[in-house]
KOLKEMI-910401 format. One record per residue (C-alpha): residue number from 0; residue in three letters; x, y, z. Coordinates in nm, 3 decimals. Each point is the difference from the previous one (the first is absolute). Layout:
N
{site NUM "ALA" {X Y Z}}
...
This chain:
344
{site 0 "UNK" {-2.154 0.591 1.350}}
{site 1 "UNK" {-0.327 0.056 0.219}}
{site 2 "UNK" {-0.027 0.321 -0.177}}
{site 3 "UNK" {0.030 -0.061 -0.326}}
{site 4 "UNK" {-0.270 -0.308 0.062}}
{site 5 "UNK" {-0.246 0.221 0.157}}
{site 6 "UNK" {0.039 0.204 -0.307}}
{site 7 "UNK" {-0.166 -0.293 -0.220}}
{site 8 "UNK" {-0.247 -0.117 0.251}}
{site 9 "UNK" {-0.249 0.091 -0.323}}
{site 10 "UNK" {0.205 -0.221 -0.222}}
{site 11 "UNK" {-0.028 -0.252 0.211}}
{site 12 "UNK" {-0.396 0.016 0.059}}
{site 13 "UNK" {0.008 -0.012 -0.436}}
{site 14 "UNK" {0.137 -0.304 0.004}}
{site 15 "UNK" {-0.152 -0.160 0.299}}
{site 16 "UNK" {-0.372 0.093 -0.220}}
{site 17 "UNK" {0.165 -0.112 -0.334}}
{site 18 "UNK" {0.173 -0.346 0.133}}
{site 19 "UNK" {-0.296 -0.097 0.328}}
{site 20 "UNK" {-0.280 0.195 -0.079}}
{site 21 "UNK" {-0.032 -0.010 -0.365}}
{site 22 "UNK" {-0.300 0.283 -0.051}}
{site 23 "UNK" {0.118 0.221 0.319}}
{site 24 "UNK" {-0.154 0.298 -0.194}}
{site 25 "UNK" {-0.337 -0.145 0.057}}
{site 26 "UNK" {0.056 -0.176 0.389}}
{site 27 "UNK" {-0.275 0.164 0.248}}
{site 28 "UNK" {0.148 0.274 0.153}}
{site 29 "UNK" {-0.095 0.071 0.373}}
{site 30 "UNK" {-0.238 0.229 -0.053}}
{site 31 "UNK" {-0.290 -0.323 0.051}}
{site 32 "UNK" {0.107 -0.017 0.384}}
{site 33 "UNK" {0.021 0.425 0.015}}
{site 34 "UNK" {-0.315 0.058 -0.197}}
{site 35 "UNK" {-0.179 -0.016 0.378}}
{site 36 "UNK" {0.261 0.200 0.125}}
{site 37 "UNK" {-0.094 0.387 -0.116}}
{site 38 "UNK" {0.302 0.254 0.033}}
{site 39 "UNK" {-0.133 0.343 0.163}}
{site 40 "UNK" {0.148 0.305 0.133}}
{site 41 "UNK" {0.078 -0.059 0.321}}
{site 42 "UNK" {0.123 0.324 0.151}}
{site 43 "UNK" {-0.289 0.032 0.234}}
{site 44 "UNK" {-0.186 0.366 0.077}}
{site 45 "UNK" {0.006 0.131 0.385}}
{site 46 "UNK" {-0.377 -0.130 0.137}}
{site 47 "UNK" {-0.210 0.288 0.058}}
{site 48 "UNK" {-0.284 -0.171 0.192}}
{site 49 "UNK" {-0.021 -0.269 0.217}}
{site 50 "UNK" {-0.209 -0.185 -0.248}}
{site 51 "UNK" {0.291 0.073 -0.313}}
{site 52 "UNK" {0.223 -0.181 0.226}}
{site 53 "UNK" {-0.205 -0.285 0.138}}
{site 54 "UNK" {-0.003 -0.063 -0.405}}
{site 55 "UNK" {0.368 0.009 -0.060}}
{site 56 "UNK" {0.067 -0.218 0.283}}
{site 57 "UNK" {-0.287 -0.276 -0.174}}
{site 58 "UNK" {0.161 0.030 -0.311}}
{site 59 "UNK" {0.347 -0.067 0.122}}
{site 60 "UNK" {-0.131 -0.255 0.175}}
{site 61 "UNK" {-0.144 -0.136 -0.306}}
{site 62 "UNK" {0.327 0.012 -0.173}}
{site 63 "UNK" {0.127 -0.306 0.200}}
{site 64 "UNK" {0.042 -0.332 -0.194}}
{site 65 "UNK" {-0.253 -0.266 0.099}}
{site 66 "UNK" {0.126 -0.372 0.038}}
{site 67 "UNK" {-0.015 -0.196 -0.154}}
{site 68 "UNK" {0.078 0.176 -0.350}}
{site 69 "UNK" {0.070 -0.160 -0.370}}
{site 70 "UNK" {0.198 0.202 -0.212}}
{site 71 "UNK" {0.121 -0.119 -0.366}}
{site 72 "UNK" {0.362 0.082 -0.090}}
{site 73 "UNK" {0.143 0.078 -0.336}}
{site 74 "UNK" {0.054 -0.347 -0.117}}
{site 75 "UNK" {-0.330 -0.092 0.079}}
{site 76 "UNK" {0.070 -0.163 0.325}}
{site 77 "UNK" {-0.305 0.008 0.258}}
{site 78 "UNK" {0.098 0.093 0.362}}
{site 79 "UNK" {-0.179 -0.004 0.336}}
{site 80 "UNK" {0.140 0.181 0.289}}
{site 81 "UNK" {-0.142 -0.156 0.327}}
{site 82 "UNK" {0.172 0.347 0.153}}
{site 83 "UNK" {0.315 0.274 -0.074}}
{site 84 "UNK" {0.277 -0.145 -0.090}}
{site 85 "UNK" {0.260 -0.031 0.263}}
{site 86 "UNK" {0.300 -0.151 -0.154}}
{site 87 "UNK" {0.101 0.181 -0.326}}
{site 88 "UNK" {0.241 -0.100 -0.233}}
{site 89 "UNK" {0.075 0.258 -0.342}}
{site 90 "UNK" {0.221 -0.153 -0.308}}
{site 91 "UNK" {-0.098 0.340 -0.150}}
{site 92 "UNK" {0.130 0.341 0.050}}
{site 93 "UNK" {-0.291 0.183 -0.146}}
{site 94 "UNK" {-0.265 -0.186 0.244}}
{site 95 "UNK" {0.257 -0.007 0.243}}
{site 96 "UNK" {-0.001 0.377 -0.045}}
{site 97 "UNK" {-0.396 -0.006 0.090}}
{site 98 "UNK" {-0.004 -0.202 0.252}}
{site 99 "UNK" {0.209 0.209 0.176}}
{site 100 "UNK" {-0.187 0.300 -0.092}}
{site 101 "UNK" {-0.324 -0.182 0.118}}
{site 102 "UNK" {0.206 0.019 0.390}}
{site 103 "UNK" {0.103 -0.360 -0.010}}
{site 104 "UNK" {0.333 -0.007 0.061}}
{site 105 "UNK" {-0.017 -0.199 0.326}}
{site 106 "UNK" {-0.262 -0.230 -0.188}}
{site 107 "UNK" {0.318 -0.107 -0.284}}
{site 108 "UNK" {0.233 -0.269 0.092}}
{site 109 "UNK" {0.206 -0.034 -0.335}}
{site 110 "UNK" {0.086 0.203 -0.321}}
{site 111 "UNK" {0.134 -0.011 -0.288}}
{site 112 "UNK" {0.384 -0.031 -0.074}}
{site 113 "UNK" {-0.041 0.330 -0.223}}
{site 114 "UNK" {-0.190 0.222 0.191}}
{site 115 "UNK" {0.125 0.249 0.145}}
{site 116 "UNK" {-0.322 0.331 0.100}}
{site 117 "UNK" {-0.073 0.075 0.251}}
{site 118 "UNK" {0.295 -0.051 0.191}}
{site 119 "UNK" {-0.118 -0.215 0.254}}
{site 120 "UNK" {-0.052 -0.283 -0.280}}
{site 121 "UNK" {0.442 -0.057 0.072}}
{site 122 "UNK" {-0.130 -0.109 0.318}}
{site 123 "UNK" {-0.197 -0.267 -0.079}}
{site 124 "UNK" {0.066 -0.408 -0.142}}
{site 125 "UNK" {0.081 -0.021 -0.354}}
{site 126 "UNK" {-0.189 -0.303 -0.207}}
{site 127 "UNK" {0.230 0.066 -0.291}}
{site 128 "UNK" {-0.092 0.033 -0.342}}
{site 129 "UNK" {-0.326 0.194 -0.136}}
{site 130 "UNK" {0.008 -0.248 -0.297}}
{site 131 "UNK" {0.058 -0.317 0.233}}
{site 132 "UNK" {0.014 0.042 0.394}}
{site 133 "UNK" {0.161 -0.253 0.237}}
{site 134 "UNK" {-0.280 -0.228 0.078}}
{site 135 "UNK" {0.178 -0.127 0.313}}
{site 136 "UNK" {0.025 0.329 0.129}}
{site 137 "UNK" {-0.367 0.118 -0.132}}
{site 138 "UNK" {-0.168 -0.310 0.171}}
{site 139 "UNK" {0.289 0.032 0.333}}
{site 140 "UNK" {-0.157 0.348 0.093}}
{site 141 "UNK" {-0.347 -0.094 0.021}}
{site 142 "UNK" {-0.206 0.266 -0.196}}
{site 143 "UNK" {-0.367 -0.023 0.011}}
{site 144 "UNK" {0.012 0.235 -0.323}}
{site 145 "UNK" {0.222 0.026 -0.279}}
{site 146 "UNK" {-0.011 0.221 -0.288}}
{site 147 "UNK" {0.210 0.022 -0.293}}
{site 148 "UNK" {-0.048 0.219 -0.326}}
{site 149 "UNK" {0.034 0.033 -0.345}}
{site 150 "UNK" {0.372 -0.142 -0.040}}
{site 151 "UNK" {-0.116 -0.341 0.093}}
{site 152 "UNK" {-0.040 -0.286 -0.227}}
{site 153 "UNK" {-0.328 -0.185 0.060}}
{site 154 "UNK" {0.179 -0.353 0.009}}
{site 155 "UNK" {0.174 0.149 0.277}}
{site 156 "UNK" {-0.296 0.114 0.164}}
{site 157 "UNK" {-0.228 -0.342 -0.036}}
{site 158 "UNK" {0.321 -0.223 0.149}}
{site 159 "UNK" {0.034 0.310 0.312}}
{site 160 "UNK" {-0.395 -0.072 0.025}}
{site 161 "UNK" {0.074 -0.380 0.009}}
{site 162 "UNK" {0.192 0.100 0.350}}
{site 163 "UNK" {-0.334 0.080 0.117}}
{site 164 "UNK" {0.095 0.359 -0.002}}
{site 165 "UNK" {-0.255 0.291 -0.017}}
{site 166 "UNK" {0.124 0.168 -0.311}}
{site 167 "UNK" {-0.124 0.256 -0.155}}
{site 168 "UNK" {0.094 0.147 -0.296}}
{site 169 "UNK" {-0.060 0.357 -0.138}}
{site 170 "UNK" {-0.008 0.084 -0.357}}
{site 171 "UNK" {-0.019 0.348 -0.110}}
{site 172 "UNK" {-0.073 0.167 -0.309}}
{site 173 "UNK" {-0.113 0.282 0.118}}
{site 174 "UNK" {0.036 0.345 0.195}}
{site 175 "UNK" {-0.352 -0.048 0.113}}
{site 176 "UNK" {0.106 -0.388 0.068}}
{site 177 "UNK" {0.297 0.107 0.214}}
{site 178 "UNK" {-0.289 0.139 0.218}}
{site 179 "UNK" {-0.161 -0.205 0.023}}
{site 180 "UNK" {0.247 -0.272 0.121}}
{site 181 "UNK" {0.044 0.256 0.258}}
{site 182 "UNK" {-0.362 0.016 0.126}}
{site 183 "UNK" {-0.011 -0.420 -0.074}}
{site 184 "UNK" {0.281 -0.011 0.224}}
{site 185 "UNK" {-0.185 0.233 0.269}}
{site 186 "UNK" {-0.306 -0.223 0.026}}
{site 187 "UNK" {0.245 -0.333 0.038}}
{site 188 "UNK" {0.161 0.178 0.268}}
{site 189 "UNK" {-0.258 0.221 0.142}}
{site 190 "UNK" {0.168 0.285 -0.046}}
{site 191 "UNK" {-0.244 0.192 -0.265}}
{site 192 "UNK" {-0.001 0.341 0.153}}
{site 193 "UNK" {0.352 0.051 -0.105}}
{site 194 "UNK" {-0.035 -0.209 -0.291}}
{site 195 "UNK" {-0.222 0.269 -0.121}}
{site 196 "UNK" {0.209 0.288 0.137}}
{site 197 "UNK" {0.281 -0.132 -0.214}}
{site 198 "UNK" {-0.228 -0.050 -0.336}}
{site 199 "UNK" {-0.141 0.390 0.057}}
{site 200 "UNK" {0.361 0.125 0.021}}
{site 201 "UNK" {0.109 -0.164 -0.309}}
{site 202 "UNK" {-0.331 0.070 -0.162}}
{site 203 "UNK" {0.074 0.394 0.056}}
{site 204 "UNK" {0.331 -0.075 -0.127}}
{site 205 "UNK" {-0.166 -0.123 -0.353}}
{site 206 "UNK" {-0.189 0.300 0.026}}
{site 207 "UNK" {0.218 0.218 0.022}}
{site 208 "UNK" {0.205 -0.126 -0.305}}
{site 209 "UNK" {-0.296 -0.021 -0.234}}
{site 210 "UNK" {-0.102 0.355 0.133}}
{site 211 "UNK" {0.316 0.147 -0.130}}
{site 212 "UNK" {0.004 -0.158 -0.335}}
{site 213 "UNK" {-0.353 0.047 -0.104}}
{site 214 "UNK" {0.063 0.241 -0.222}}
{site 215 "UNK" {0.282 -0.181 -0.227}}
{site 216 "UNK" {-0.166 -0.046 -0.338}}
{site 217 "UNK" {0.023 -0.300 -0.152}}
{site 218 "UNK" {0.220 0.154 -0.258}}
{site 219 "UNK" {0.242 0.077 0.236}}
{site 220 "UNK" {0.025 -0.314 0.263}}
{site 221 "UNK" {0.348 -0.042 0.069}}
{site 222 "UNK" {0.117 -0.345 -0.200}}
{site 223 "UNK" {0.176 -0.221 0.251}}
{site 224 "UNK" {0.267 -0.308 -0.032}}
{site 225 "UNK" {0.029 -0.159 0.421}}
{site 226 "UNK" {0.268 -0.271 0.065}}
{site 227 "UNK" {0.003 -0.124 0.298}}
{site 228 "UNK" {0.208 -0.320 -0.043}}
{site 229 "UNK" {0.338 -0.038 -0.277}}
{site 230 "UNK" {-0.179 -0.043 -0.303}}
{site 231 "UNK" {-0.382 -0.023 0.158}}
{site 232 "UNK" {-0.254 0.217 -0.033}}
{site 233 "UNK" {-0.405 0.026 0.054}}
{site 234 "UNK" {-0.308 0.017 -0.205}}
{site 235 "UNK" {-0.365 -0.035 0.054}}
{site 236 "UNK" {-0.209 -0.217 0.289}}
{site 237 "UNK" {0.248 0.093 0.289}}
{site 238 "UNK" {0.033 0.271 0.251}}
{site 239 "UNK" {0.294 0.162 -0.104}}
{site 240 "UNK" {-0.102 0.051 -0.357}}
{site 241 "UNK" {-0.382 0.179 0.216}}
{site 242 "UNK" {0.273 0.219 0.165}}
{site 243 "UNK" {0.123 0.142 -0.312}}
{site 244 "UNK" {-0.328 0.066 -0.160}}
{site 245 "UNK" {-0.177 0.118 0.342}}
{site 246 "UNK" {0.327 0.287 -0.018}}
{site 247 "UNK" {-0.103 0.096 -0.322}}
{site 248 "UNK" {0.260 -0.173 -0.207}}
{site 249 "UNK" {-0.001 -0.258 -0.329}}
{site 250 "UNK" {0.165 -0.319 0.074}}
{site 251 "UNK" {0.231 -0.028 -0.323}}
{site 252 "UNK" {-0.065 -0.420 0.082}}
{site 253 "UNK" {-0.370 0.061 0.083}}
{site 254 "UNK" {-0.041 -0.231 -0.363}}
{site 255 "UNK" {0.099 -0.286 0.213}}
{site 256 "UNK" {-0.114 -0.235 0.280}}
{site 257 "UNK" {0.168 -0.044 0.343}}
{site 258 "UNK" {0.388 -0.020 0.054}}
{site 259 "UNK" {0.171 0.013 -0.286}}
{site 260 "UNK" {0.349 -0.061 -0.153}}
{site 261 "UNK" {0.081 0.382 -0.208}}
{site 262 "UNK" {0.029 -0.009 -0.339}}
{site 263 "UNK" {0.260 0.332 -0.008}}
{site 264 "UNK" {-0.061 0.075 -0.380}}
{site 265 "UNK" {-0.378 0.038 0.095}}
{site 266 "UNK" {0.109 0.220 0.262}}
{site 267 "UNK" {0.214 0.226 -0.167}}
{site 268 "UNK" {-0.283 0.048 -0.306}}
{site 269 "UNK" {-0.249 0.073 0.307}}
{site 270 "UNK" {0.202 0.264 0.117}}
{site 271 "UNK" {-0.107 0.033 0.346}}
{site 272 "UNK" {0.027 0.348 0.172}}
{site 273 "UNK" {0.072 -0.122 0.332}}
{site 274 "UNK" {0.176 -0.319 0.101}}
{site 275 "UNK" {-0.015 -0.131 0.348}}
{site 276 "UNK" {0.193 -0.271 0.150}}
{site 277 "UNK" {0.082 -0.145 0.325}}
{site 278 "UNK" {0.249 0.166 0.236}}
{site 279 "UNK" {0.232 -0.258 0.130}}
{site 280 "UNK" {-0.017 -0.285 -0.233}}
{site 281 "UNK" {0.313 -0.124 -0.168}}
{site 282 "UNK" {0.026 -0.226 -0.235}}
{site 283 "UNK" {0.176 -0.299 0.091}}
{site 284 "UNK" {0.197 -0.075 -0.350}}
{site 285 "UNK" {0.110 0.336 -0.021}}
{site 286 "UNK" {0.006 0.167 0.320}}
{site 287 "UNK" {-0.115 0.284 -0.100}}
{site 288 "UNK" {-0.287 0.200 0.147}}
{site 289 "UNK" {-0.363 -0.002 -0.220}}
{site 290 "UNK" {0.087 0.363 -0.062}}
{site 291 "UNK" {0.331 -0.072 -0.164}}
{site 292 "UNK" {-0.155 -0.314 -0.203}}
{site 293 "UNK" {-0.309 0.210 -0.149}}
{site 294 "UNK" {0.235 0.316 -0.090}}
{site 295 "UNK" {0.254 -0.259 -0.169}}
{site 296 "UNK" {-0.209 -0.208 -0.222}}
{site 297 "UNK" {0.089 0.070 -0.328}}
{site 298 "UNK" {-0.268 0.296 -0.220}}
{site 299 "UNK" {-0.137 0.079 0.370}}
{site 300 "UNK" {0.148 0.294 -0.048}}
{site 301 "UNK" {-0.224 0.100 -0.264}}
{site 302 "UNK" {-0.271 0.025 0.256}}
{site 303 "UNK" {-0.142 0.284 0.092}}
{site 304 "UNK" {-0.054 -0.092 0.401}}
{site 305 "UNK" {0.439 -0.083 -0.031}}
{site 306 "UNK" {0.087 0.334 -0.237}}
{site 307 "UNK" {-0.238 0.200 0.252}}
{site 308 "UNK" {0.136 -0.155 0.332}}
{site 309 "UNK" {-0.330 -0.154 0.107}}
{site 310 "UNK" {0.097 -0.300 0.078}}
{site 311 "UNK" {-0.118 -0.024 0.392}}
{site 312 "UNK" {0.064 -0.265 0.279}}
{site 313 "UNK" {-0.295 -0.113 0.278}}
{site 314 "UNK" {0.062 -0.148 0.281}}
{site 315 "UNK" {-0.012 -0.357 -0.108}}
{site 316 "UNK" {-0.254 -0.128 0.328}}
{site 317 "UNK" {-0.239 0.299 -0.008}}
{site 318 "UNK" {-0.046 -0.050 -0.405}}
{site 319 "UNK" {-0.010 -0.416 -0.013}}
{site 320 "UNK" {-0.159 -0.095 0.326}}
{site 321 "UNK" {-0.375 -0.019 -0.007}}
{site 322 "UNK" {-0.039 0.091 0.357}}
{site 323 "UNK" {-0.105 0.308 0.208}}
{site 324 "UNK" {0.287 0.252 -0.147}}
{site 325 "UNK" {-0.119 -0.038 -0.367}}
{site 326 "UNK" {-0.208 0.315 0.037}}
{site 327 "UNK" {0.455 0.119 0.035}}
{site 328 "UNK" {0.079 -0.172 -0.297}}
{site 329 "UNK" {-0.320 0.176 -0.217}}
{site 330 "UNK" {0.127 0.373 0.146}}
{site 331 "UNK" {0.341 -0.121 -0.074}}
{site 332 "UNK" {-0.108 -0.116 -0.401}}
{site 333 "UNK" {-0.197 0.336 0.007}}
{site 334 "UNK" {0.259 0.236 0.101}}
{site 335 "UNK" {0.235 -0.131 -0.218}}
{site 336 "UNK" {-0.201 -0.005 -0.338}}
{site 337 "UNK" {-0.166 0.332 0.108}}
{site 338 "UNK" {0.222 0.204 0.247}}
{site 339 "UNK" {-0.182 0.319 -0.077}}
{site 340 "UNK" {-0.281 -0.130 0.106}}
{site 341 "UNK" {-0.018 -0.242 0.291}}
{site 342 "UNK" {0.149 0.141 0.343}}
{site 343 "UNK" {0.087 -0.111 0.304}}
């Protein structure tokens, strides 16, 4: 079920760093390759002067990528780009996600079997799996770039590599490494202006959630308990568990490390306030939806997030892809643990 696998697209990147990458925790994120990159506002102010606007137009011109470029990726790798990629081929749905929101639709030749935003990705070749694509039909379309994410294991990637294809991995831990994938991936393919446009936009969305919560005392940050796969939940060193503290919460696993099997005695005596979980994931012994699987373990009702009906669904791809909508999944995690306080 496409859905339900989309749903543990994070499980899957756990055990592709536990089984291929051994120390994933402490892999090189992309931030190497964006540290030249520099995300700025880039809403630009109506010239006044002739000599305002002679600067603007320098310093757009100055935002063009110069060729040849090296870039490192997230394994890593080293990469030289003679010029912009022209043939692009995604296994990912969260970079497929930005490259699309980079303008470079007509630039991607293949996809992902699971992705599925924007719409326009239904139009394109499918390479199959994110864990393991078809390598005749990865190598049969030609790509001069190929990037893959977190879900893939490195064995996978060295023997794609061994095809003599350009691929590049990303490997977020981050909020501020989600960005800057998105400004590494403007400077590969020259288009940094709206790299940065993107980066500002989801910078003002961070803002704005860590405005609203400022003045939760410690004393009172909401406790929080987030599922996102049957029986698989988050603690410190990735993204999601940033997203919960960024929204003012307490991640009830924050004692942990990674993607973790739950231990559901531990989190029943931690009690969380709020419980989120994936909309649209089912699990596939049961068939029945996260929701009905966290309400029905047995003592969850004891908890005070299940006896106060706080027990809140996120869109699944907004909350687990690290991508340009995760700035959607932290208002989403903050209106949910603090409704009273973050707005549309």
């Amino acid at each position: 079920m496409k859905r339900y696998f989309t749903g543990i697209l994070l499980l899957a990147a756990m055990l592709a760093a536990l089984a291929g990458c051994g120390s994933g925790s402490n892999s090189p994120a992309a931030s190497g390759s964006a540290s030249s990159a520099s995300a700025s506002p880039s809403a630009s102010s109506p010239a006044s002067s002739p000599a305002q606007a002679s600067a603007s137009a320098a310093s757009d011109e100055a935002k063009h990528t110069q060729y040849p470029l090296t870039i490192t990726d997230g394994t890593g790798q080293s990469f030289t780009f003679e010029k912009a990629p022209e043939r692009i081929v995604s296994t990912s749905p969260a970079e497929t996600e930005i490259l699309f929101a980079l303008g470079l639709g007509d630039k991607i030749v293949g996809v992902s079997d699971y992705d599925n935003y924007p719409a326009e990705t239904k139009d394109k070749t499918k390479v199959g799996s994110i864990t393991k694509p078809n390598e005749e039909t990865l190598v049969g379309l030609t790509p001069d770039f190929v990037v893959t994410g977190i879900s893939m294991p490195s064995e996978v990637v060295q023997k794609l590599r061994g095809l003599k294809l350009s691929l590049f991995q990303t490997n977020p831990k981050t909020v501020d490494d989600i960005m800057n994938d998105i400004l590494t991936f403007g400077r590969i393919t020259d288009r940094q202006t709206e790299a940065e446009q993107i980066v500002a936009s989801m910078k003002a969305d961070v803002q704005k959630v860590k405005d609203a919560v400022a003045g939760v005392k410690p004393e009172d940050k909401k406790k929080v308990y987030v599922e996102f796969a049957p029986g698989w939940t988050v603690g410190k060193g990735e993204f999601m568990d940033e997203l919960i503290q960024i929204a003012g919460g307490v991640n009830v696993a924050g004692d942990t490390e990674g993607w973790n099997q739950i231990s559901e005695e531990k989190i029943v005596q931690a009690n969380p306030d709020v419980i989120l979980f994936t909309l649209g994931v089912t699990d596939d012994q049961s068939g029945k939806s996260l929701e009905e699987v966290i309400r029905g373990r047995s003592g969850w009702d004891k908890i005070k997030a299940i006896q106060d009906n706080r027990v809140i669904g996120v869109d699944q791809d907004v909350l687990s892809r690290p991508g340009p909508r995760i700035a959607e999944g932290l208002l989403a995690v903050a209106k949910a643990i603090y409704p009273d306080l973050v707005k549309e």
